[in-house]
MDAnalysis code that builds the backbone (N, CA, C; Angstrom):
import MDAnalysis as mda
import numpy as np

u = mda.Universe.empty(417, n_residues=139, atom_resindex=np.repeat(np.arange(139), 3), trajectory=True)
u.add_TopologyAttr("name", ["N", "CA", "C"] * 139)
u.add_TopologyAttr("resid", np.arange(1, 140))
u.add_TopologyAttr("resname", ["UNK", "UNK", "UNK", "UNK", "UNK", "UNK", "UNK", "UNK", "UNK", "UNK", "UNK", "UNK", "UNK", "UNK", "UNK", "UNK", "UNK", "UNK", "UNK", "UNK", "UNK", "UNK", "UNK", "UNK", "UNK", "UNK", "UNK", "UNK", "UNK", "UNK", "UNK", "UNK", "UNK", "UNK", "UNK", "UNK", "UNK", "UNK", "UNK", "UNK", "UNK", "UNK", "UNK", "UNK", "UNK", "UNK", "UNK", "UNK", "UNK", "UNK", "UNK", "UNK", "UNK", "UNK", "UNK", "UNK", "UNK", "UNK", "UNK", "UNK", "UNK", "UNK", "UNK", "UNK", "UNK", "UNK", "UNK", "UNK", "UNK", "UNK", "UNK", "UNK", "UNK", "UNK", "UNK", "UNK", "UNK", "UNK", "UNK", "UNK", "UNK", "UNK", "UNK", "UNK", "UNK", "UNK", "UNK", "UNK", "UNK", "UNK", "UNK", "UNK", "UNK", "UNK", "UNK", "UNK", "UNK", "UNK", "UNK", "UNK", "UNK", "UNK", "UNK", "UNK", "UNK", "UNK", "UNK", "UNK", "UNK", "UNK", "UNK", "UNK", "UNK", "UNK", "UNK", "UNK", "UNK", "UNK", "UNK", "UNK", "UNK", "UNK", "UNK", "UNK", "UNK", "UNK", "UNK", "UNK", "UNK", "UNK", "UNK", "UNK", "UNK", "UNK", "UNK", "UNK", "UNK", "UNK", "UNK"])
u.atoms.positions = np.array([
    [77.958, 150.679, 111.919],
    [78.592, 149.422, 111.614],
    [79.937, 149.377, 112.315],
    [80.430, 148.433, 112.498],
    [81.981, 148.047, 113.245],
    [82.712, 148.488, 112.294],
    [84.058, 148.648, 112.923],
    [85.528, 148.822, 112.301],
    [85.767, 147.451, 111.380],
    [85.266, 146.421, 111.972],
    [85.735, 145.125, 111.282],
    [85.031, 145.079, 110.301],
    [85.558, 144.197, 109.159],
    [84.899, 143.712, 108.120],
    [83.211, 142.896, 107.987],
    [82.214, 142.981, 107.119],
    [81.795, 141.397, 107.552],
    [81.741, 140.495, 106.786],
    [81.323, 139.381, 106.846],
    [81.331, 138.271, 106.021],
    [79.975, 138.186, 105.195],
    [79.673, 137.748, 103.837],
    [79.067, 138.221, 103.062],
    [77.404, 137.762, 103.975],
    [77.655, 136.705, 104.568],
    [76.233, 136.218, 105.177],
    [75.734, 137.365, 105.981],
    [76.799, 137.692, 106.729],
    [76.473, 139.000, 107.811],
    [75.966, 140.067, 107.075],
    [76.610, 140.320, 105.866],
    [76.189, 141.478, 105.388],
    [74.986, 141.008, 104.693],
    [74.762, 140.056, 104.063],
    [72.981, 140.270, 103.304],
    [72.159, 140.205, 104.461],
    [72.913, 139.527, 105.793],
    [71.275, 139.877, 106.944],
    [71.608, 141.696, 107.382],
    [72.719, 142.729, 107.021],
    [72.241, 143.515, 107.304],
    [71.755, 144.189, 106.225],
    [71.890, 144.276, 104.970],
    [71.257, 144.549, 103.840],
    [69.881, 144.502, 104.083],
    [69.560, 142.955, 104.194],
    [67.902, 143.102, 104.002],
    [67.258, 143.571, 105.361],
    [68.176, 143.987, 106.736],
    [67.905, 144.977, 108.033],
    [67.786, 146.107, 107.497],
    [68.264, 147.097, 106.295],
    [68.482, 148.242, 106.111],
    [66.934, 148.283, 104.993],
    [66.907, 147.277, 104.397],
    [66.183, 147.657, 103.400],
    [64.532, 147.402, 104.216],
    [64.618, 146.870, 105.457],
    [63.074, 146.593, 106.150],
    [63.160, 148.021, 106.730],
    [63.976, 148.464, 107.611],
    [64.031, 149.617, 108.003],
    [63.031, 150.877, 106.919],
    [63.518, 151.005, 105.948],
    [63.600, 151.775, 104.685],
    [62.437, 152.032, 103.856],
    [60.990, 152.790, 104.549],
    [60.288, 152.050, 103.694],
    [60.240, 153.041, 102.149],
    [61.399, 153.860, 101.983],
    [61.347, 154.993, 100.617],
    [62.363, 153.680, 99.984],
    [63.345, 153.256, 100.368],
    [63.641, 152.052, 99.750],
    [65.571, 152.936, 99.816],
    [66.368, 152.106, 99.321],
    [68.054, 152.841, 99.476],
    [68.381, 152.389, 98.424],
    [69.515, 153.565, 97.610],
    [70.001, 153.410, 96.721],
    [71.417, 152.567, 96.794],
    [71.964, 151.920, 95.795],
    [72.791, 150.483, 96.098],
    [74.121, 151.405, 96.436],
    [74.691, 152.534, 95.969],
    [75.410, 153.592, 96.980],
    [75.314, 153.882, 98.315],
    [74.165, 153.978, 98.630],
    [74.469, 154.402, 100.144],
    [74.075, 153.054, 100.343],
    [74.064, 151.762, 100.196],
    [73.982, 150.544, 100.860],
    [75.212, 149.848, 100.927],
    [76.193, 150.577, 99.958],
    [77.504, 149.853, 99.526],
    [78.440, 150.679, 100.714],
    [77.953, 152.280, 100.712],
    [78.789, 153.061, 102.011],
    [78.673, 152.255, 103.281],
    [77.215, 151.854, 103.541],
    [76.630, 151.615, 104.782],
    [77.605, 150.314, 105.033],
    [77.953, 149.527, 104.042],
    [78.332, 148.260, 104.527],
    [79.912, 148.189, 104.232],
    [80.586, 149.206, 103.598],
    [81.826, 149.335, 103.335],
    [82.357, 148.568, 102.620],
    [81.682, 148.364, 101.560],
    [81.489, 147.469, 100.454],
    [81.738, 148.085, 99.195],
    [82.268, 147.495, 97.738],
    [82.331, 148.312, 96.378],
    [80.519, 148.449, 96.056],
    [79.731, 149.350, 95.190],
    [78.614, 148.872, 94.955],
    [78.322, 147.575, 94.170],
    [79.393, 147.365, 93.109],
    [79.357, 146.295, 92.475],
    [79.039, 144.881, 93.412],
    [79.362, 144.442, 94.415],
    [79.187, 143.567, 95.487],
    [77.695, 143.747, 95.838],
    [77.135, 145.249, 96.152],
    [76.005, 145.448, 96.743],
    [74.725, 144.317, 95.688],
    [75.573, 145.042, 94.289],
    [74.570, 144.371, 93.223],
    [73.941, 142.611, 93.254],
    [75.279, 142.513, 93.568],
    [74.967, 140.561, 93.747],
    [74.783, 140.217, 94.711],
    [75.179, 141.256, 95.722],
    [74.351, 140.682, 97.172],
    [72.978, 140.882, 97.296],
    [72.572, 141.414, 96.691],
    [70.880, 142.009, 96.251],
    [69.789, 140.875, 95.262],
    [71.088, 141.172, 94.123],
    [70.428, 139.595, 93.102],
    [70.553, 138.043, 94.212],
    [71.705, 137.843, 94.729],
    [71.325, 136.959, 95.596],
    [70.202, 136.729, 96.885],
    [69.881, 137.973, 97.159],
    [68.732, 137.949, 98.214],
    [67.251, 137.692, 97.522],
    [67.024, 138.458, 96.107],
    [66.397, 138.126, 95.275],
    [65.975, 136.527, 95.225],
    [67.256, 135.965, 94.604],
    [67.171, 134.314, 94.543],
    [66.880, 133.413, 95.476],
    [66.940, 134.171, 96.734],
    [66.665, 133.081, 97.968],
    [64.837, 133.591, 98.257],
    [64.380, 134.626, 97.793],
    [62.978, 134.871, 97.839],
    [62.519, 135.685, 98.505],
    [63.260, 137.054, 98.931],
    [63.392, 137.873, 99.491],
    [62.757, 139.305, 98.432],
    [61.736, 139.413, 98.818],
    [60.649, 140.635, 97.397],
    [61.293, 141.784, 97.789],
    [62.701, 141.937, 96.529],
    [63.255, 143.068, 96.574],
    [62.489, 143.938, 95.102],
    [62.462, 144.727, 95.217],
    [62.025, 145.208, 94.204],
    [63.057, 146.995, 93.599],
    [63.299, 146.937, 92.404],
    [63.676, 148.309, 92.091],
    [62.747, 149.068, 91.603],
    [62.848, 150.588, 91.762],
    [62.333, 151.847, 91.422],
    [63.142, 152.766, 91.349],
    [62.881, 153.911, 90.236],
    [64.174, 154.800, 90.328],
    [65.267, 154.753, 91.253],
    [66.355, 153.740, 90.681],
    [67.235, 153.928, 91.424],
    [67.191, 153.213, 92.617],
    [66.256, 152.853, 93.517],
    [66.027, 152.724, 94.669],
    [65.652, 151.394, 94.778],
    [66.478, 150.560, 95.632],
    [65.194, 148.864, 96.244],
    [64.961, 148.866, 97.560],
    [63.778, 148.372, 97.508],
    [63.101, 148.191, 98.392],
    [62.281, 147.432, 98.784],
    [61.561, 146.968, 99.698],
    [60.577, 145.893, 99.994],
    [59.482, 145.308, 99.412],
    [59.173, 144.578, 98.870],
    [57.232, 144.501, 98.583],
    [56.765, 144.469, 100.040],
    [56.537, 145.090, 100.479],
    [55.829, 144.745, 101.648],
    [54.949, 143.798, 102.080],
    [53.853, 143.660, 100.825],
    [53.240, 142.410, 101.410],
    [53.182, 141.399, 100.973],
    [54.154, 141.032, 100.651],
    [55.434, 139.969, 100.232],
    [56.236, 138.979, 100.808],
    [56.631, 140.269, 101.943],
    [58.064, 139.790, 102.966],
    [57.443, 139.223, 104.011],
    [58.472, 138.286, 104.304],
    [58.334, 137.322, 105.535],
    [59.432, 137.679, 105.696],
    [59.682, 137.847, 107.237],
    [60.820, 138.361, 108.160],
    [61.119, 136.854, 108.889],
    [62.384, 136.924, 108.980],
    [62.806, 136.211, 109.625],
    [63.274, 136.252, 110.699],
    [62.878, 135.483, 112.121],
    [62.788, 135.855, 113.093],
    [63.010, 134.452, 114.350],
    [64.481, 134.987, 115.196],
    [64.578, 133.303, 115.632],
    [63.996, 133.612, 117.147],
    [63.190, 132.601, 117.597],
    [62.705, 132.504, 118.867],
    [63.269, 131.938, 119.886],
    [63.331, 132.089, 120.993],
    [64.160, 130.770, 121.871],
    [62.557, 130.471, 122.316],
    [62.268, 129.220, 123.261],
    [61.659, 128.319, 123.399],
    [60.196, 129.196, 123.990],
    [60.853, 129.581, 125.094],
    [60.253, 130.564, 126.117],
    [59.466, 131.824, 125.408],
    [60.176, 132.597, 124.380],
    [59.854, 133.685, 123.802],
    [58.614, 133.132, 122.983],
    [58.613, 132.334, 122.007],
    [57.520, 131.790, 121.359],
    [56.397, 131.686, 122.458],
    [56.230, 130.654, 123.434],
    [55.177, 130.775, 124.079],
    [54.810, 131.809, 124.884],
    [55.741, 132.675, 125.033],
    [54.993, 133.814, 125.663],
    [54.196, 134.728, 124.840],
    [54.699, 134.456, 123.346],
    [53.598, 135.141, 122.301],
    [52.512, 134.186, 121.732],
    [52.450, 133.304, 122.131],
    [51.881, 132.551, 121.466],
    [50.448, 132.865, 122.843],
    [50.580, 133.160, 124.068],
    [50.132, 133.089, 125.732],
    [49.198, 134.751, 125.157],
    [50.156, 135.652, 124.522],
    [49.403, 136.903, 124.251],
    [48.800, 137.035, 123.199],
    [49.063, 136.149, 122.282],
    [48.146, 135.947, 121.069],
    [47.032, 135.271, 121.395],
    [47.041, 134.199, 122.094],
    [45.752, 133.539, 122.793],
    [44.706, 134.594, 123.371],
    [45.282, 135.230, 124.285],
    [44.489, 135.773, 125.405],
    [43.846, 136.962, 124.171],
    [44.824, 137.677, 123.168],
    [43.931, 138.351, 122.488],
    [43.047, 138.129, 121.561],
    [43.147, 136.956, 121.119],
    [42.049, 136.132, 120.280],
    [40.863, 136.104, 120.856],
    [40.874, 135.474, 122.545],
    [40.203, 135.313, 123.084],
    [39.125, 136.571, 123.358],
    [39.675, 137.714, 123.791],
    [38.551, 138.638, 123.677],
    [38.408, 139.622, 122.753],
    [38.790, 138.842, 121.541],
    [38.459, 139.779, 120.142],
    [36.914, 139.556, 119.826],
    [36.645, 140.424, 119.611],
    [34.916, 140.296, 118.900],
    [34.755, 140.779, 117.494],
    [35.856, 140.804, 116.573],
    [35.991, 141.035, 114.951],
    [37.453, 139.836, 114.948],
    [36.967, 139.293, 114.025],
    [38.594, 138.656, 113.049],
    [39.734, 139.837, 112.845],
    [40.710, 139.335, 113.247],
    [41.550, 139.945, 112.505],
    [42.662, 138.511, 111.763],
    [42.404, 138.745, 110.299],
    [43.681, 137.489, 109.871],
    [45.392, 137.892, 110.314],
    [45.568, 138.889, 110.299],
    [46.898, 139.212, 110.942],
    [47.196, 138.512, 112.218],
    [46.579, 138.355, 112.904],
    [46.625, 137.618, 114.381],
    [46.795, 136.427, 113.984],
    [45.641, 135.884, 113.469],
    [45.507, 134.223, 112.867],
    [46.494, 133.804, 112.536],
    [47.649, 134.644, 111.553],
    [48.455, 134.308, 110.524],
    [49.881, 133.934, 111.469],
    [49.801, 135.335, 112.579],
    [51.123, 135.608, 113.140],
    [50.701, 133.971, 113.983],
    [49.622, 133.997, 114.849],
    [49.348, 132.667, 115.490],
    [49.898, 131.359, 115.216],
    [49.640, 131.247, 114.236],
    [49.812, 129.707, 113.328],
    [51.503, 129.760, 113.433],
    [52.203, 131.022, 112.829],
    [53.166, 131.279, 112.596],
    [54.282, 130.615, 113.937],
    [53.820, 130.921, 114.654],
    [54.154, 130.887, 116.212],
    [54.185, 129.488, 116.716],
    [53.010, 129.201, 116.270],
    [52.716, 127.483, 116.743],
    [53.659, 126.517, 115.718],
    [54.717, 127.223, 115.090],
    [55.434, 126.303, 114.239],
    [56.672, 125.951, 115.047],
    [56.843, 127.030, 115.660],
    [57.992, 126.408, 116.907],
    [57.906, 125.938, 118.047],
    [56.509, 125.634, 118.394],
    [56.203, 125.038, 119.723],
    [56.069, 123.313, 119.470],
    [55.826, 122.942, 120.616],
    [55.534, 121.268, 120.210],
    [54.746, 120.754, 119.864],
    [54.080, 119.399, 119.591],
    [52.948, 119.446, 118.105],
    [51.775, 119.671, 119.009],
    [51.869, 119.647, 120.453],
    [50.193, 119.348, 121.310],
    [50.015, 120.859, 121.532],
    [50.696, 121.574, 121.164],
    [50.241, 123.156, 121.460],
    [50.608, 123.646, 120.165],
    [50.820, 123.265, 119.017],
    [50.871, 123.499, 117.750],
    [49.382, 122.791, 117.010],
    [48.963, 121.796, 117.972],
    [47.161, 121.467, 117.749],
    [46.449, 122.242, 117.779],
    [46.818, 122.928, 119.594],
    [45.720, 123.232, 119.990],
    [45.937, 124.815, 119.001],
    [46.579, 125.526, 118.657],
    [46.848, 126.727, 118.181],
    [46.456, 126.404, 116.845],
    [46.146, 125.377, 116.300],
    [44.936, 125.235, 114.968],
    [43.847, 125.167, 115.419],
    [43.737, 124.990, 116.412],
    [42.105, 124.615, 116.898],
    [41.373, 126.219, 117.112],
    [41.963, 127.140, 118.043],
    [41.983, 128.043, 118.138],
    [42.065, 129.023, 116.910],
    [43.235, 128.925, 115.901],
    [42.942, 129.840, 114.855],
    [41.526, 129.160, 114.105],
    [41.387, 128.183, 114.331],
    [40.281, 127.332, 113.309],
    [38.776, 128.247, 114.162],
    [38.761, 128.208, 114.838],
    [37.347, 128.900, 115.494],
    [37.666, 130.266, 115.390],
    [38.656, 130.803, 115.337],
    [38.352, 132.656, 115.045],
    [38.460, 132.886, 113.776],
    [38.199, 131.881, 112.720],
    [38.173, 132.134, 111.904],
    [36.785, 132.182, 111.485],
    [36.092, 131.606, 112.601],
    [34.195, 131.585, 112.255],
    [33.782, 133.451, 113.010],
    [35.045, 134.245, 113.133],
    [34.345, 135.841, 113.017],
    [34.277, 136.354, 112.577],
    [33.488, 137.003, 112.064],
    [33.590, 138.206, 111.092],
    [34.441, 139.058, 110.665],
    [34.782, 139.259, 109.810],
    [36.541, 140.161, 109.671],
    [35.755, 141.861, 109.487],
    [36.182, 142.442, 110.064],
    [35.680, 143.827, 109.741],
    [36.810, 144.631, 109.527],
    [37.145, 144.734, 108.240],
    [38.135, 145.496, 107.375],
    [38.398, 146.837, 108.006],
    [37.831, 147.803, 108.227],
    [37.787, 149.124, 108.664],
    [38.849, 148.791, 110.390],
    [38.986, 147.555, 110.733],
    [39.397, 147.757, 112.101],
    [40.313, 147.117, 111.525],
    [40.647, 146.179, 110.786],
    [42.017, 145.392, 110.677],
    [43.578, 146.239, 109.348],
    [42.893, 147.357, 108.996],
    [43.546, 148.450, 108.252],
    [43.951, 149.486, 109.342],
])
């Protein structure tokens, strides 16, 4: 972390960076060291990440992720989206099992593009969804 301070926004996006990192999960001490923070702060910066819908969860001592829970947040510039959206295609295209992870990230993708390639990227998840999902490959 910097010499400088941060501002509480900065710090819950690195909070919930530390806690994706983390998958044993961090105790609100070493999250309060990490950010040079009292722990008492850590606490409500936590309950506040909570409130915005962020699946923090405690265990001895420890929070950590629900994993399959979390939605990451993730900003694209224009270019970057369609170039995943270009490799998500092409791997759809010669998949021969479903995978919904693809589908999901797909759709996901087509939310920042424009609506005629945010069509066609329903059209596309809409037909790989007529494959067979074979669990043993998508685990």
């Amino acid at each position: 972390m910097s010499a400088r301070s941060m501002n509480r926004t900065e710090r819950l996006a690195e909070i919930e960076q530390m806690l994706f990192r983390s998958p044993v999960g961090l105790r609100a001490v070493e999250i309060a060291q990490a950010c040079d923070v009292d722990r008492r702060t850590v606490y409500r910066d936590l309950s506040l990440l909570m409130d915005i819908g962020v699946p923090i969860h405690q265990k001895e001592g420890r929070f950590y992720f629900d994993r399959e829970n979390y939605t990451a947040t993730t900003r694209l510039k224009f270019d970057e989206a369609l170039a995943l959206f270009l490799a998500a295609r092409l791997s759809l295209r010669q998949m021969i099992e479903n995978n919904p992870h693809m589908i999901s990230a797909l759709k996901k993708v087509g939310m920042a593009l424009p609506t005629p390639l945010m069509k066609h990227i329903e059209d596309v998840a809409d037909s790989a969804v007529q494959i067979p999902i074979n669990d043993r490959q998508v685990a």
